[in-house]
N, C-alpha and C positions, 0 to 999 in steps of 0.2 A: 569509449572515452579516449581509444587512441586519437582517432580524429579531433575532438575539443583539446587535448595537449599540443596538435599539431599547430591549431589555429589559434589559441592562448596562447603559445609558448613558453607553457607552465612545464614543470617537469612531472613524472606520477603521483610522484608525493603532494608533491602543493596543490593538484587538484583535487588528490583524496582531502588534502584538508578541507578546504573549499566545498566540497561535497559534503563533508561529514558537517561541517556547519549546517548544513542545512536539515539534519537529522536523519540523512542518504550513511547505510553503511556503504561505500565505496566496494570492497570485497565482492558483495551479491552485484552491487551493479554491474563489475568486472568481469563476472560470473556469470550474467546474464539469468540468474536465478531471481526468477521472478515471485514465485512464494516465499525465499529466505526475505529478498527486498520489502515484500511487503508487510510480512509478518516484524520484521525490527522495522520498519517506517513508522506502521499501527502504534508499536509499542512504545516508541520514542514520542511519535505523538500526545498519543494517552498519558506519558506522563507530565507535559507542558502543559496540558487541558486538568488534571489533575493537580498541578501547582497553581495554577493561574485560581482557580477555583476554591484552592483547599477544600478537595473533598473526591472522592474514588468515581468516577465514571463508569456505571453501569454497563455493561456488557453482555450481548445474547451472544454465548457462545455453543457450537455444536461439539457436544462433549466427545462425538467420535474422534474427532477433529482436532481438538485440544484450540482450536482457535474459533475466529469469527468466520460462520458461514456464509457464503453468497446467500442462502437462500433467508437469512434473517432478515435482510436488506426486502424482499419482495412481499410484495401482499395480493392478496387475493385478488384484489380488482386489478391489481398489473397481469395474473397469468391469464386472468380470462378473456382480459384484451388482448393479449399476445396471441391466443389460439381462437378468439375472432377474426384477426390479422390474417393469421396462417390459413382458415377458412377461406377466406377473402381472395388472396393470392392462389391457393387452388383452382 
């Protein structure tokens, strides 16, 4: 982000604001924490999908996890492509 303040000629703040408009905590981006970034994006998101809607957005989440797992995302016909692929390339 230093670089974008360079070439803005925003100061830290004003681009955290700017960021944080867009439902970015500034903080994790700063941090380069890429789990905390995602997990408040998801959450910030969810709740604009949630108001837009009026109504709760269902969520598979991995209870180990306490969040959304990559692997909710995938389905069976994606991994057996995938290790067709890898077949393939061997």
């Amino acid at each position: 982000m230093t670089k974008l303040e360079k070439v803005s000629g925003l100061s830290p703040a004003e681009l955290d604001a700017v960021v944080a408009r867009h439902s970015i905590h500034p903080a994790t981006l700063r941090a380069a924490n890429f789990e905390a970034y995602f997990a408040h994006r998801t959450t910030a998101l969810v709740a604009v999908i949630e108001a837009a809607m009026d109504k709760r957005v269902f969520r598979e989440t991995d209870p180990s996890h306490g969040a959304e797992a990559p692997a909710a995302f995938e389905n069976a016909d994606d991994k057996t492509e995938a290790a067709a692929d890898a077949d393939d390339v061997a």
